[in-house]
PDB file of N, CA, C and O in Angstrom:
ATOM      1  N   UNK A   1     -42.607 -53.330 -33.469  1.00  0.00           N
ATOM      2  CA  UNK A   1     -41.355 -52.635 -33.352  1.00  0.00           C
ATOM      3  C   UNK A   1     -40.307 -53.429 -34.141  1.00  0.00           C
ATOM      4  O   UNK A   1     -40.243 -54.655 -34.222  1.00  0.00           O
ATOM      5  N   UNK A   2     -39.498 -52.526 -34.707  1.00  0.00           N
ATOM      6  CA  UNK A   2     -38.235 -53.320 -35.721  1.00  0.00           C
ATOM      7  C   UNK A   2     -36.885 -54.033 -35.096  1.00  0.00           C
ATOM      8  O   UNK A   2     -36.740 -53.569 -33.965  1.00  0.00           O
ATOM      9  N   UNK A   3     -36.212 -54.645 -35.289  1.00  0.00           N
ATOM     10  CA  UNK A   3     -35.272 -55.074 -34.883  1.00  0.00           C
ATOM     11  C   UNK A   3     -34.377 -53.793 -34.551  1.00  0.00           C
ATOM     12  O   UNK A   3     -33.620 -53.827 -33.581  1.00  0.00           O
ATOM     13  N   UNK A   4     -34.463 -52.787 -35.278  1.00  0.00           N
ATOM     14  CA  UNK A   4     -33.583 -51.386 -35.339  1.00  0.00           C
ATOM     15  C   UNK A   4     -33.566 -50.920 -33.883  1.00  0.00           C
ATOM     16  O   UNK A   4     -32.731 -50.765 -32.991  1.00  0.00           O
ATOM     17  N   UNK A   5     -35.199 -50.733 -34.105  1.00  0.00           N
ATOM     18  CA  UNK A   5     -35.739 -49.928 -32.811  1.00  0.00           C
ATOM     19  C   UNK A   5     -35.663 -50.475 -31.532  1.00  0.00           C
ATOM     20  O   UNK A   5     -35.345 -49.851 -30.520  1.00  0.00           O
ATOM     21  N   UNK A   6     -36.050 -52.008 -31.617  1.00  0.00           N
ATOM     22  CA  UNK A   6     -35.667 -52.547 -30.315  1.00  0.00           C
ATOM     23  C   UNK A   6     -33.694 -51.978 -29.808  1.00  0.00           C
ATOM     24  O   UNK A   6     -33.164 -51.350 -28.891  1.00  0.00           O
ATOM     25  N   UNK A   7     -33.340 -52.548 -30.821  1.00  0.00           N
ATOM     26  CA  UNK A   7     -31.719 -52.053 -30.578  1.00  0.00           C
ATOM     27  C   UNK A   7     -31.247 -50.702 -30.170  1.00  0.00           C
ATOM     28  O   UNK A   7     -30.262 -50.405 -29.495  1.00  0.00           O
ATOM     29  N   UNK A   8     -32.191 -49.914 -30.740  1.00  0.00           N
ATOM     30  CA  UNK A   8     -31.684 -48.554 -29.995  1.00  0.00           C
ATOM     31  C   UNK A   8     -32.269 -47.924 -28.908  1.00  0.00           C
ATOM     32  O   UNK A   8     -31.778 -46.883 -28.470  1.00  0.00           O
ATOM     33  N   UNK A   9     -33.531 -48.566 -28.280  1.00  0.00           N
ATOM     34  CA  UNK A   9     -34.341 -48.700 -27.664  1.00  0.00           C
ATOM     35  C   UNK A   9     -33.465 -49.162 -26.177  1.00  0.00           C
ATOM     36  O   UNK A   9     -33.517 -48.413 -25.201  1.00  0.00           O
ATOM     37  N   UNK A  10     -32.721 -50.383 -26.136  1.00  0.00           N
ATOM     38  CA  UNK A  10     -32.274 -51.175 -25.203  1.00  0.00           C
ATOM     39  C   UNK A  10     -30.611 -50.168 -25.202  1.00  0.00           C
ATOM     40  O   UNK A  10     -29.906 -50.123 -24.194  1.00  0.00           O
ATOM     41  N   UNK A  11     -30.341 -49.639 -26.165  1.00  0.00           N
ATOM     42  CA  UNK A  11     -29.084 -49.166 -26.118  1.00  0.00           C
ATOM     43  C   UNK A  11     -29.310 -47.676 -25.426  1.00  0.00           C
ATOM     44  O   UNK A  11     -28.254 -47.229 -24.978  1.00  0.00           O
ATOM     45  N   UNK A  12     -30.365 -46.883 -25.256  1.00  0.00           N
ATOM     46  CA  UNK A  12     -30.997 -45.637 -24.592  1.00  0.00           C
ATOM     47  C   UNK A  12     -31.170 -46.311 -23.279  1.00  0.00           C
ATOM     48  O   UNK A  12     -31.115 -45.346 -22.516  1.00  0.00           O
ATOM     49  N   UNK A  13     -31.371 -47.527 -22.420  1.00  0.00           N
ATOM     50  CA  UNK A  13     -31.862 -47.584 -21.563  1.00  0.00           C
ATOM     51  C   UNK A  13     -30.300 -47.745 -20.570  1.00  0.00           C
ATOM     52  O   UNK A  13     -30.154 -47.396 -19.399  1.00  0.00           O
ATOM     53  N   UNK A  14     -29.099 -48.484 -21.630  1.00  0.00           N
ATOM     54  CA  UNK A  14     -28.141 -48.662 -20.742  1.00  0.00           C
ATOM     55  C   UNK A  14     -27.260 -47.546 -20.006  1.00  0.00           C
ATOM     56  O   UNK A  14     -26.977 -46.629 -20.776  1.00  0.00           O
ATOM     57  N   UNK A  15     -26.772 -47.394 -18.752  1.00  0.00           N
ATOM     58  CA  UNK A  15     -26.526 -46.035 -18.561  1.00  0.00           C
ATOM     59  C   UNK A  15     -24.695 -45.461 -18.998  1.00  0.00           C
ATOM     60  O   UNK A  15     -23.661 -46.124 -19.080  1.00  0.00           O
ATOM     61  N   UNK A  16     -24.881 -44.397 -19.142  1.00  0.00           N
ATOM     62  CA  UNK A  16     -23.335 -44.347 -19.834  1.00  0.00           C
ATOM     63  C   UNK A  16     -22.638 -43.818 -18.247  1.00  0.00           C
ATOM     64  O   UNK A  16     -22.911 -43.299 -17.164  1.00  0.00           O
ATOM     65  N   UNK A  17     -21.225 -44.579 -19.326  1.00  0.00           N
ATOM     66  CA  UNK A  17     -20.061 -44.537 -17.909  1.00  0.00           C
ATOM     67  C   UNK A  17     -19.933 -42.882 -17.339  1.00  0.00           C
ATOM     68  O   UNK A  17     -20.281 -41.796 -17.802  1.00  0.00           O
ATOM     69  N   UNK A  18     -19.432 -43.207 -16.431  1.00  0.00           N
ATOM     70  CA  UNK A  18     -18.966 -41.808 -15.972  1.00  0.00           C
ATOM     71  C   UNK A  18     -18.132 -40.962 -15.970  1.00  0.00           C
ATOM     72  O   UNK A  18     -18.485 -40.645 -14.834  1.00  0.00           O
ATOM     73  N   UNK A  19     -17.204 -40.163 -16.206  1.00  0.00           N
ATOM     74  CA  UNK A  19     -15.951 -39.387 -16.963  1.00  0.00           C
ATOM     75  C   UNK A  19     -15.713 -39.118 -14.840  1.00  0.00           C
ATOM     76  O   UNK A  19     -16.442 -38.646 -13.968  1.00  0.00           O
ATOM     77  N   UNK A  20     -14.618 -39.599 -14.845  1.00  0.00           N
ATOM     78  CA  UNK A  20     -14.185 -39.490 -13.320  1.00  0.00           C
ATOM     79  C   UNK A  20     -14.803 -40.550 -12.337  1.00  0.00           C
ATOM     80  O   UNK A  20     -15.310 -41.582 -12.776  1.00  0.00           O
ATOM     81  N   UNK A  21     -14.742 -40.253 -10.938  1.00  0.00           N
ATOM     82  CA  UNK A  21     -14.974 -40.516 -10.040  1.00  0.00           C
ATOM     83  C   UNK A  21     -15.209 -40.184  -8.595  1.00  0.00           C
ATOM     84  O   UNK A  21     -14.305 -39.624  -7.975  1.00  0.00           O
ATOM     85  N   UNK A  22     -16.830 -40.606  -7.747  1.00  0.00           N
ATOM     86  CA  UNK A  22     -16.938 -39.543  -6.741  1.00  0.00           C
ATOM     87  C   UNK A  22     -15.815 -39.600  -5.667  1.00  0.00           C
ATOM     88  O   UNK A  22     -14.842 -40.352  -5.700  1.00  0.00           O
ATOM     89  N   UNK A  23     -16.062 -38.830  -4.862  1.00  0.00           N
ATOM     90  CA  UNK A  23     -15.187 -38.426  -4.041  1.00  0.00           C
ATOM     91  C   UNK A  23     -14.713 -39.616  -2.471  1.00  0.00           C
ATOM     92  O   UNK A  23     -13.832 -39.631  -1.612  1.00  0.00           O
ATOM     93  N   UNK A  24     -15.824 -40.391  -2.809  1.00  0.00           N
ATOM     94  CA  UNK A  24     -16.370 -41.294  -1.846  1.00  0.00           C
ATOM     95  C   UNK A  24     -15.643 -42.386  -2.417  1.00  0.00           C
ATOM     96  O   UNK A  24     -14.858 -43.034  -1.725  1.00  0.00           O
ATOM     97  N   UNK A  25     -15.840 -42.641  -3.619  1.00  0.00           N
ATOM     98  CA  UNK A  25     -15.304 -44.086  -4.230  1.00  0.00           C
ATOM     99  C   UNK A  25     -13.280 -43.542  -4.389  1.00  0.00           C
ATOM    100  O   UNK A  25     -12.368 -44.364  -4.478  1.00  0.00           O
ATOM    101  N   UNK A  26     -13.141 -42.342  -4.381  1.00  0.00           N
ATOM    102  CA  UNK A  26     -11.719 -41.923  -4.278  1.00  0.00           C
ATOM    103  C   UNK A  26     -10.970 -42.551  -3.163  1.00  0.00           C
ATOM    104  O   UNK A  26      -9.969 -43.267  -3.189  1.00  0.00           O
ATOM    105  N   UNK A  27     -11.845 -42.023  -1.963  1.00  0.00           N
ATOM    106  CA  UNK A  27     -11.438 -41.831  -0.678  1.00  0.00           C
ATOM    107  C   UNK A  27     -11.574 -43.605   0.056  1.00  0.00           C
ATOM    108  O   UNK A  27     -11.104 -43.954   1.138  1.00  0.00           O
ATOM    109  N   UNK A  28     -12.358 -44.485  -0.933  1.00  0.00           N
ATOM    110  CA  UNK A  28     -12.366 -45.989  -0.144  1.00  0.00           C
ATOM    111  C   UNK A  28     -11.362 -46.199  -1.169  1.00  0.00           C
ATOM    112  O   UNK A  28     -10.434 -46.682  -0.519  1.00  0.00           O
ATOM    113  N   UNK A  29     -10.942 -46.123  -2.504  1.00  0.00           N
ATOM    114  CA  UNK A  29      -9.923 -46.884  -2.909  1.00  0.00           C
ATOM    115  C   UNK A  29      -8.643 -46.608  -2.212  1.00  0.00           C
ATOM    116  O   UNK A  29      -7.885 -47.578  -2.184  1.00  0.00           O
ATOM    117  N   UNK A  30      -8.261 -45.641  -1.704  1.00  0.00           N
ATOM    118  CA  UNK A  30      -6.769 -45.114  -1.001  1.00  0.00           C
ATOM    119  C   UNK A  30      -7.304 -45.925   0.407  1.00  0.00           C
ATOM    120  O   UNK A  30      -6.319 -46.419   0.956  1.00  0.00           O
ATOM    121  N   UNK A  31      -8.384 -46.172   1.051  1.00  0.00           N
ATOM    122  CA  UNK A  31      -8.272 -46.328   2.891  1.00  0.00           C
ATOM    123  C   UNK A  31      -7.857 -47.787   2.282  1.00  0.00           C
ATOM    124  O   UNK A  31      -6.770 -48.190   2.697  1.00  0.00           O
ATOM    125  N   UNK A  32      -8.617 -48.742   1.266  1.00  0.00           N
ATOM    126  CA  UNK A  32      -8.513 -50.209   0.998  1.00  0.00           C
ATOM    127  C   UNK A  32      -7.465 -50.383   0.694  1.00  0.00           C
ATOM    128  O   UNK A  32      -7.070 -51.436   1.194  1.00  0.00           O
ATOM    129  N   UNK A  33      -6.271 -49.609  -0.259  1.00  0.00           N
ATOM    130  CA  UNK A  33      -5.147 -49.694  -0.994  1.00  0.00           C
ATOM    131  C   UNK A  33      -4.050 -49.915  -0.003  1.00  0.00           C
ATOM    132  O   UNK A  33      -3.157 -50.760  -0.060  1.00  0.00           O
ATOM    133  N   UNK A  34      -4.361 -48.627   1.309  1.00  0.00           N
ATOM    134  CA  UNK A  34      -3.390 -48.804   2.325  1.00  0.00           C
ATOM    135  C   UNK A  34      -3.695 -50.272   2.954  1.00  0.00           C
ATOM    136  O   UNK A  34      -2.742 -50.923   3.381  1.00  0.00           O
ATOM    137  N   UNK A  35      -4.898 -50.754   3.010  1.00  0.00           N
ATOM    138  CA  UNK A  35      -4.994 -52.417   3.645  1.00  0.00           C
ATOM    139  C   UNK A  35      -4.615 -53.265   3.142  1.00  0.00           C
ATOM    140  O   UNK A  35      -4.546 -54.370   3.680  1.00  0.00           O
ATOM    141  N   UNK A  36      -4.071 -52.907   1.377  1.00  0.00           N
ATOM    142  CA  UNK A  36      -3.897 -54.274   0.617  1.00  0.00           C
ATOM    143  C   UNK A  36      -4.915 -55.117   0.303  1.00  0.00           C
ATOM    144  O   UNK A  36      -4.578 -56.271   0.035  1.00  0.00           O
ATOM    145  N   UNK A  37      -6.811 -54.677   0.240  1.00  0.00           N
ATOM    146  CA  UNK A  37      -7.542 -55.439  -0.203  1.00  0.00           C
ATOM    147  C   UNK A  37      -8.505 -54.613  -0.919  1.00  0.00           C
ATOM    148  O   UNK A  37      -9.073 -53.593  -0.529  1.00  0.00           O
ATOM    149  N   UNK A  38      -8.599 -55.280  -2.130  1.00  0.00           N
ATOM    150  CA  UNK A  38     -10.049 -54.181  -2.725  1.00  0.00           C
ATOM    151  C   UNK A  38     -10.380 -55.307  -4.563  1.00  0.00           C
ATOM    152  O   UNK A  38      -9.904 -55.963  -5.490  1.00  0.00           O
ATOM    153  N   UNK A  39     -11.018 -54.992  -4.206  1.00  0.00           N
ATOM    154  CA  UNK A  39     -12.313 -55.691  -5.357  1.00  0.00           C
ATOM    155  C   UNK A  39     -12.123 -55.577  -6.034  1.00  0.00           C
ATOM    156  O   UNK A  39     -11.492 -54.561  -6.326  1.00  0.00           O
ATOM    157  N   UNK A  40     -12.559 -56.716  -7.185  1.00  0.00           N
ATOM    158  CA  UNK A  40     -11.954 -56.867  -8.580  1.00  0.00           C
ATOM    159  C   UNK A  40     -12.876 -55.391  -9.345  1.00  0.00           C
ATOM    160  O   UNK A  40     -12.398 -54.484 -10.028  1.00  0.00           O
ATOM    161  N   UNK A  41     -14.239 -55.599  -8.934  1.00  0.00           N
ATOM    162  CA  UNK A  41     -14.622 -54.652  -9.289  1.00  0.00           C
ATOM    163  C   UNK A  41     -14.950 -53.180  -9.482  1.00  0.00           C
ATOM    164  O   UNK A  41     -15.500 -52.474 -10.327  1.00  0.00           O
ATOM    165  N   UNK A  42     -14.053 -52.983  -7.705  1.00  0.00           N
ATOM    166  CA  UNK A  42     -13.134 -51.897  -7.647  1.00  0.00           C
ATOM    167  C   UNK A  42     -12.165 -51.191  -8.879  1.00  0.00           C
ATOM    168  O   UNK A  42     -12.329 -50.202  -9.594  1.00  0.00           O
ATOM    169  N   UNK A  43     -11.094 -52.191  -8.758  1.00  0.00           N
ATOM    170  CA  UNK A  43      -9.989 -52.406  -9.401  1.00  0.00           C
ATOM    171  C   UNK A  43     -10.558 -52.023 -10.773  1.00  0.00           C
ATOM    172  O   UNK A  43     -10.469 -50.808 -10.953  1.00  0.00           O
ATOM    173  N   UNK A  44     -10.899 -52.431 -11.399  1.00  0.00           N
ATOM    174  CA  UNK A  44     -11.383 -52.275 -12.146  1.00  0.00           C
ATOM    175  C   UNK A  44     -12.021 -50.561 -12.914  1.00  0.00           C
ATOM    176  O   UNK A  44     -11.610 -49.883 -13.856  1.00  0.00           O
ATOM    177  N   UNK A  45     -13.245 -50.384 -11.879  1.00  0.00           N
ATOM    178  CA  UNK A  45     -13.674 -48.984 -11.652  1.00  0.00           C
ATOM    179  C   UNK A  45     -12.786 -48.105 -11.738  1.00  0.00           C
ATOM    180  O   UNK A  45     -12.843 -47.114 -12.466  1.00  0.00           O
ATOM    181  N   UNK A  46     -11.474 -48.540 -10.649  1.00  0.00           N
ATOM    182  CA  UNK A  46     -10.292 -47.263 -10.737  1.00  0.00           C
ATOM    183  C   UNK A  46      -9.569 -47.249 -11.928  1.00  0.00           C
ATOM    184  O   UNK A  46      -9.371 -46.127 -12.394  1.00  0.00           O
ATOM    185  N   UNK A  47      -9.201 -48.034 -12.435  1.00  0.00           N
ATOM    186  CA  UNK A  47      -8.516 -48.185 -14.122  1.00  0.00           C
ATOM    187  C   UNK A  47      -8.834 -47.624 -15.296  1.00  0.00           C
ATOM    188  O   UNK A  47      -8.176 -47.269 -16.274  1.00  0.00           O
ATOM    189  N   UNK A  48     -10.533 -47.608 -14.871  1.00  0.00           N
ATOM    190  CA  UNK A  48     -11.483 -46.950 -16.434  1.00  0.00           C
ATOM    191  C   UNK A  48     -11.548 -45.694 -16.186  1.00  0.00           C
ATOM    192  O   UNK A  48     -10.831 -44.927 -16.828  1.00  0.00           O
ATOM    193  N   UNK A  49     -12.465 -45.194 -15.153  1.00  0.00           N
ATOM    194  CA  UNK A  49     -12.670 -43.762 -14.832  1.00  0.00           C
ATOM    195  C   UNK A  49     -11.677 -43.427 -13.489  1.00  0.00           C
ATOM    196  O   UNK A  49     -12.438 -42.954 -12.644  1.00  0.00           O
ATOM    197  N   UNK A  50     -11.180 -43.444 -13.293  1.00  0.00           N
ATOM    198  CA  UNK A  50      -9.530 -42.762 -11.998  1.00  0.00           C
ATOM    199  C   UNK A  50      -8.591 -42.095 -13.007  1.00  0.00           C
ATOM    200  O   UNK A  50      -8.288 -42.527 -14.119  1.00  0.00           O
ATOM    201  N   UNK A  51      -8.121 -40.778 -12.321  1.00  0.00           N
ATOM    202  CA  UNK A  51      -6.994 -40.617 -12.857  1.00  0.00           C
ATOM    203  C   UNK A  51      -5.912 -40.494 -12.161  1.00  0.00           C
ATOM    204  O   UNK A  51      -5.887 -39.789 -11.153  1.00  0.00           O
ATOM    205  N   UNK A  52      -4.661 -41.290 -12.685  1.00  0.00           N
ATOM    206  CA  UNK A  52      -3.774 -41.492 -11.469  1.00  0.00           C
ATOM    207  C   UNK A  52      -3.291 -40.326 -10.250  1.00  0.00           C
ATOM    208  O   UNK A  52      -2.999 -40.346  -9.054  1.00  0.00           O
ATOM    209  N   UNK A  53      -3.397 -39.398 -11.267  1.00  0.00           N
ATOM    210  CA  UNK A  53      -2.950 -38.058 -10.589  1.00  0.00           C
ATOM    211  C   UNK A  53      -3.872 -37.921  -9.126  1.00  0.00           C
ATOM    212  O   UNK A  53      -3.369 -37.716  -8.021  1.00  0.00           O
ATOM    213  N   UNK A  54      -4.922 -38.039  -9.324  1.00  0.00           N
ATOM    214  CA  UNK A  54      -6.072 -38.157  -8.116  1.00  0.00           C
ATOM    215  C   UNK A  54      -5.557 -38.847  -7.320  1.00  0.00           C
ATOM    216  O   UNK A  54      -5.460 -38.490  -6.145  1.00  0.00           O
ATOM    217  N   UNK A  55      -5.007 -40.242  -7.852  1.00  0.00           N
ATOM    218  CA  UNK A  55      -4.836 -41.180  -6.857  1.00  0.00           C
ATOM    219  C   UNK A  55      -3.783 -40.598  -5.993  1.00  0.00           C
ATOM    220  O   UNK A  55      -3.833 -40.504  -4.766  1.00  0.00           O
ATOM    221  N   UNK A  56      -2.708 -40.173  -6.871  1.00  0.00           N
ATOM    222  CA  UNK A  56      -1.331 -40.211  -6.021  1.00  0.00           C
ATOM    223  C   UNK A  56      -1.373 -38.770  -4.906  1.00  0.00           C
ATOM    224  O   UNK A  56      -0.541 -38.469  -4.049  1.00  0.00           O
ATOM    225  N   UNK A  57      -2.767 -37.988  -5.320  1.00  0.00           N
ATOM    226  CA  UNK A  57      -2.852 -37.100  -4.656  1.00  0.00           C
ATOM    227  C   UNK A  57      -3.718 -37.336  -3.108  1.00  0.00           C
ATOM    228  O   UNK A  57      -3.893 -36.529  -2.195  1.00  0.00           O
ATOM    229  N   UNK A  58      -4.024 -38.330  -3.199  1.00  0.00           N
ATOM    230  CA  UNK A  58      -5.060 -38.868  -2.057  1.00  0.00           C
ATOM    231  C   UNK A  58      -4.357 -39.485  -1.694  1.00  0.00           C
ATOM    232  O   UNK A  58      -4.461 -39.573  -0.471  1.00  0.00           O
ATOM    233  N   UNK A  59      -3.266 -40.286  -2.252  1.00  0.00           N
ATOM    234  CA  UNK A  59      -2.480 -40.924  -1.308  1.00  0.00           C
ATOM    235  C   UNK A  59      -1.282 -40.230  -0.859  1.00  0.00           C
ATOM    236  O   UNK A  59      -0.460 -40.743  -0.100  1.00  0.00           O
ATOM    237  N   UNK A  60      -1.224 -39.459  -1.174  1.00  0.00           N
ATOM    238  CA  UNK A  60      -0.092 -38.976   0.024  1.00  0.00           C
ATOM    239  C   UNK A  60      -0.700 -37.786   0.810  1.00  0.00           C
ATOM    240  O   UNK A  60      -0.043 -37.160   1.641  1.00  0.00           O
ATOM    241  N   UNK A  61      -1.706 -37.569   0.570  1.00  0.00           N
ATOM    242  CA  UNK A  61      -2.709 -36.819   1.891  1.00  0.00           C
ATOM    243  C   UNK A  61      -2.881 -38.143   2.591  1.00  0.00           C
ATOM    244  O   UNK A  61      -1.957 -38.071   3.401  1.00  0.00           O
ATOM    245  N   UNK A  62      -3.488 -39.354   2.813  1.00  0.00           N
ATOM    246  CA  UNK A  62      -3.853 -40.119   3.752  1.00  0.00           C
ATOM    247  C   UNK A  62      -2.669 -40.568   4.137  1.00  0.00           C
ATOM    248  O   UNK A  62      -2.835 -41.028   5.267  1.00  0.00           O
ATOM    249  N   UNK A  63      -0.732 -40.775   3.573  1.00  0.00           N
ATOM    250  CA  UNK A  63       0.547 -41.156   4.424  1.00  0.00           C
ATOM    251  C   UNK A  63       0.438 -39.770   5.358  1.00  0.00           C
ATOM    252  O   UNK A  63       0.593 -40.125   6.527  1.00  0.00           O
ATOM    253  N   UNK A  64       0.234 -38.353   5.281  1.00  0.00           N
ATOM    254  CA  UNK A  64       0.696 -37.127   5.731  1.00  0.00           C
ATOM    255  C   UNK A  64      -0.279 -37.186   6.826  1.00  0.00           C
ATOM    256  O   UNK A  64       0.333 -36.741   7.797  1.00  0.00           O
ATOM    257  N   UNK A  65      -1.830 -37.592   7.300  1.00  0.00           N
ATOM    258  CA  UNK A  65      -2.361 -37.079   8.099  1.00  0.00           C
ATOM    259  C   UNK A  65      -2.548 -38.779   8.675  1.00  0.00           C
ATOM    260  O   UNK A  65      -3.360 -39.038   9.564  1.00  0.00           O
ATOM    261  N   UNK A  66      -1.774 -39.738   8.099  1.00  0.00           N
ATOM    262  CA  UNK A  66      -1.834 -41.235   8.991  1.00  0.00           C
ATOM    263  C   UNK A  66      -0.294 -40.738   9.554  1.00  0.00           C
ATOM    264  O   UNK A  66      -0.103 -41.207  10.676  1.00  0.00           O
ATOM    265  N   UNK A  67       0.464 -40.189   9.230  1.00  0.00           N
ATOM    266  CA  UNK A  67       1.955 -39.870   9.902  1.00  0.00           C
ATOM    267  C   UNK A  67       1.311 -39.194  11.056  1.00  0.00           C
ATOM    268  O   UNK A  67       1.149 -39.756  12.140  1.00  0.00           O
ATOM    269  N   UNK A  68       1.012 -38.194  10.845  1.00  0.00           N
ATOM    270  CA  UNK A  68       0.715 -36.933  11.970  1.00  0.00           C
ATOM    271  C   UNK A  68      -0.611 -37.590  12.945  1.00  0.00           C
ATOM    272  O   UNK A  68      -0.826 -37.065  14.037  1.00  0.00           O
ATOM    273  N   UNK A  69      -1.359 -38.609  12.536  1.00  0.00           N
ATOM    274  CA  UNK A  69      -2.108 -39.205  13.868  1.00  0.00           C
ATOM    275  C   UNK A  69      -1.124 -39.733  14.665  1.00  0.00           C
ATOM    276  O   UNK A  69      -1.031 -39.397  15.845  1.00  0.00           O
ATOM    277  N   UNK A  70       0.105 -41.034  13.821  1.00  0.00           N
ATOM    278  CA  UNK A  70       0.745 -41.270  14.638  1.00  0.00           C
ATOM    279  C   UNK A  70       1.739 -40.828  15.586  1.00  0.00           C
ATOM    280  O   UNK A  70       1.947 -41.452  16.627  1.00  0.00           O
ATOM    281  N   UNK A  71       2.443 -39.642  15.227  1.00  0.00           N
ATOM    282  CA  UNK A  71       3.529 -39.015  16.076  1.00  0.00           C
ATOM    283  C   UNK A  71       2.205 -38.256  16.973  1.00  0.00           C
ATOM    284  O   UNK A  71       2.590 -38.243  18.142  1.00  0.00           O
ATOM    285  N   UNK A  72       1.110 -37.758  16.907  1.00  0.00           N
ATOM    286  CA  UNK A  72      -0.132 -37.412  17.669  1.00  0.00           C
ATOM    287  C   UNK A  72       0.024 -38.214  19.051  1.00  0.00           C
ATOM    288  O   UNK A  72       0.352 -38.017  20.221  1.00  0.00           O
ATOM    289  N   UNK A  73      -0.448 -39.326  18.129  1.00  0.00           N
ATOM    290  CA  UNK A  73      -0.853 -40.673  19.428  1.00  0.00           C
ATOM    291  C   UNK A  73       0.451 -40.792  20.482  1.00  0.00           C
ATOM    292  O   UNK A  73       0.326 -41.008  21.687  1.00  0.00           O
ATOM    293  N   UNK A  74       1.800 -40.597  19.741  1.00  0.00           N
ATOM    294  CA  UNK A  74       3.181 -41.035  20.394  1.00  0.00           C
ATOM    295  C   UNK A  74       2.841 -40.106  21.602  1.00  0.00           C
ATOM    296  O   UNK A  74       2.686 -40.361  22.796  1.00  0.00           O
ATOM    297  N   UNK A  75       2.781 -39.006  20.931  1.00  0.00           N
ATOM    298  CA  UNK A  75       3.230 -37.558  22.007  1.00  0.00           C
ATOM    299  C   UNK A  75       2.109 -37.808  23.028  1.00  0.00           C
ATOM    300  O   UNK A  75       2.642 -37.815  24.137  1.00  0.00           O
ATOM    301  N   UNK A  76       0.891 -38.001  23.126  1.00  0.00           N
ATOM    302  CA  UNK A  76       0.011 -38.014  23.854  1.00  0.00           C
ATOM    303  C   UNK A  76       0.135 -38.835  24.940  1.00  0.00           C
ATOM    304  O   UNK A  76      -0.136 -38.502  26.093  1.00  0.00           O
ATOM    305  N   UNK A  77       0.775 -40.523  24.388  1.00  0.00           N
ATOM    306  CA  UNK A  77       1.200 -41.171  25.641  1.00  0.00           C
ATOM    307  C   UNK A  77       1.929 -40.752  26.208  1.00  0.00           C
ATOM    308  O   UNK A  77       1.592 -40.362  27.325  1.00  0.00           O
ATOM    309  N   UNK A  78       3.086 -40.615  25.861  1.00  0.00           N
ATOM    310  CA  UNK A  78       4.413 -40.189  26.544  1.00  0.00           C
ATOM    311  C   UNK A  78       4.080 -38.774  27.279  1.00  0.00           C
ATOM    312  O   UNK A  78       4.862 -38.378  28.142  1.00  0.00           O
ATOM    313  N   UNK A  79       3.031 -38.080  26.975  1.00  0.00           N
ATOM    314  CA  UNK A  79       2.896 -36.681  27.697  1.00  0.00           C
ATOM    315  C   UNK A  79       2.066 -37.668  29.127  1.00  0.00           C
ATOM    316  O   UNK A  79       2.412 -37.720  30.308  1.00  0.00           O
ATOM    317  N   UNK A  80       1.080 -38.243  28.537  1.00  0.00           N
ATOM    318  CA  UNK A  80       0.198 -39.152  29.421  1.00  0.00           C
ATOM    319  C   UNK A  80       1.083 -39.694  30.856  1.00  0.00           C
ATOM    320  O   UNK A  80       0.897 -39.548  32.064  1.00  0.00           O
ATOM    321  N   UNK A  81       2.027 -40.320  30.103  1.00  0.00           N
ATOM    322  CA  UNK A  81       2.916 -41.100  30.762  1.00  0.00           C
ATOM    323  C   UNK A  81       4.100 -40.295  31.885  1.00  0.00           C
ATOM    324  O   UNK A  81       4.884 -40.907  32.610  1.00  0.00           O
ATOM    325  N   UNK A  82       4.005 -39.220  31.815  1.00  0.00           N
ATOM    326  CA  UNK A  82       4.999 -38.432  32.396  1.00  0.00           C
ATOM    327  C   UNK A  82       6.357 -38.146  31.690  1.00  0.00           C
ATOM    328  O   UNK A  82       6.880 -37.156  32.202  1.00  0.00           O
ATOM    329  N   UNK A  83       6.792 -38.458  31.105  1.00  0.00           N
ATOM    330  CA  UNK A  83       8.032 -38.024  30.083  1.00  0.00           C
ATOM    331  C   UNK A  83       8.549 -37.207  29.669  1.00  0.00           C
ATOM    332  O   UNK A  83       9.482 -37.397  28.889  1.00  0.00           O
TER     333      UNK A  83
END
């Protein structure tokens, strides 16, 4: 085998990136983002294939339904509680 062939050989085997991102790797970068911790190689992942628009759209679905657990939780004690 030629030097050519090895080269295009090893270059067929590497896998090509992905245009986006699943829905799963969406949904842990926004739960980690709200914690303030996430991986270089995260970080990373979201920069190449993320598009911000996604992001900013997942994140303000997870402030809107982390708001509404909490006024949830409020009302529930205080109903709990007699109030």
């Amino acid at each position: 085998m030629t030097d050519d062939n090895k080269n295009h050989k090893n270059h067929e085997d590497q896998p090509t990136p992905r245009s986006g991102m699943r829905l799963r790797d969406m949904i842990s970068t926004v739960l980690f983002g709200a914690l303030g911790v996430q991986s270089n190689k995260a970080r990373e992942r979201d920069f190449t294939h993320g598009k911000p628009s996604h992001f900013i759209l997942f994140g303000l679905g997870f402030m809107l339904v982390f708001i509404l657990g909490i006024l949830g939780i409020v009302k529930l004690v205080l109903h709990l509680a007699g109030s």
